[in-house]
N, C-alpha and C positions, 0 to 999 in steps of 0.2 A: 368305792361304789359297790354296792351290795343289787342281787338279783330277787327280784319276791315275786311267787306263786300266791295269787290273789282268787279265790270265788268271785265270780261275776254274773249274777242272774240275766237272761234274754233281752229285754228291751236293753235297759244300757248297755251290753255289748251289742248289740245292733247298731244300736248310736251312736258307739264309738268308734265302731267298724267302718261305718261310714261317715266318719269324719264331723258330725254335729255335739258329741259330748268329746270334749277337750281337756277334761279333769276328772279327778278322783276324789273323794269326800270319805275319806278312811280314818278306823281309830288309827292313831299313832302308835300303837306298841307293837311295831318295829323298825321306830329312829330312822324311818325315812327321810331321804336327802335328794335334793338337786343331783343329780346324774344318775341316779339309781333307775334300773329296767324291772319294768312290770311286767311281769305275764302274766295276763288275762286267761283265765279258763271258763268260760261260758258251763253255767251249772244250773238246770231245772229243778227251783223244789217242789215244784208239784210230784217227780219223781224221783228227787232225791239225789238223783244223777248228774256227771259230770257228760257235755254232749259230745264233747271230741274239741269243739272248736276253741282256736287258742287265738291270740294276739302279741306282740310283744311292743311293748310302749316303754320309752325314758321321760324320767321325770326330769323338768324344763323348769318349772318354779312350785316353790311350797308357803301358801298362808299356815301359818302355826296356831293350834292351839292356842285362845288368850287373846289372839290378835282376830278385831272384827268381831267382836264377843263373841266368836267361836267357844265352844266347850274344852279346856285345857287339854283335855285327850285326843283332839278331833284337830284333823287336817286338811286341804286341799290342797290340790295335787297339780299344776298343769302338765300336762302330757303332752306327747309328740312321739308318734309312730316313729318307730327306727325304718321301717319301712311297712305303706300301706299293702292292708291283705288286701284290698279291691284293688290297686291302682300300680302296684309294683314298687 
């Protein structure tokens, strides 16, 4: 099980923060897997910046590239907080 440092722009970390976006829709290169922990870093491109806030999520189930004519490189991800930042 591998850990990844992912960009994550404002609205969807919001939504994931609080618990209404439940998955990830990332290219695949890098060989993402069921148990694998996401860190989310909330990053502004309006200024280019990273805000401070972070998240950490494991990954719980993966549609693969190919499957659901998804694009061969392209993933989804379902997620589940290791522990919620709102809720403890």
């Amino acid at each position: 099980m591998a850990t990844h440092k992912l960009k994550t722009w404002p609205t969807p970390f919001q939504a994931t923060q609080l618990g209404n976006k439940t998955y990830e829709i990332r290219k695949n290169d890098r060989n993402f897997n069921v148990g694998d922990t996401l860190i989310l870093e909330e990053y502004d491109p309006t200024t280019q910046e990273y805000t401070g806030r972070v998240m950490t999520v494991r990954v719980t189930y993966i549609t693969q590239g190919g499957e659901w004519k998804l694009p061969p490189d392209i993933c989804v991800m379902a997620i589940q907080f290791e522990k919620n930042p709102l809720r403890g």
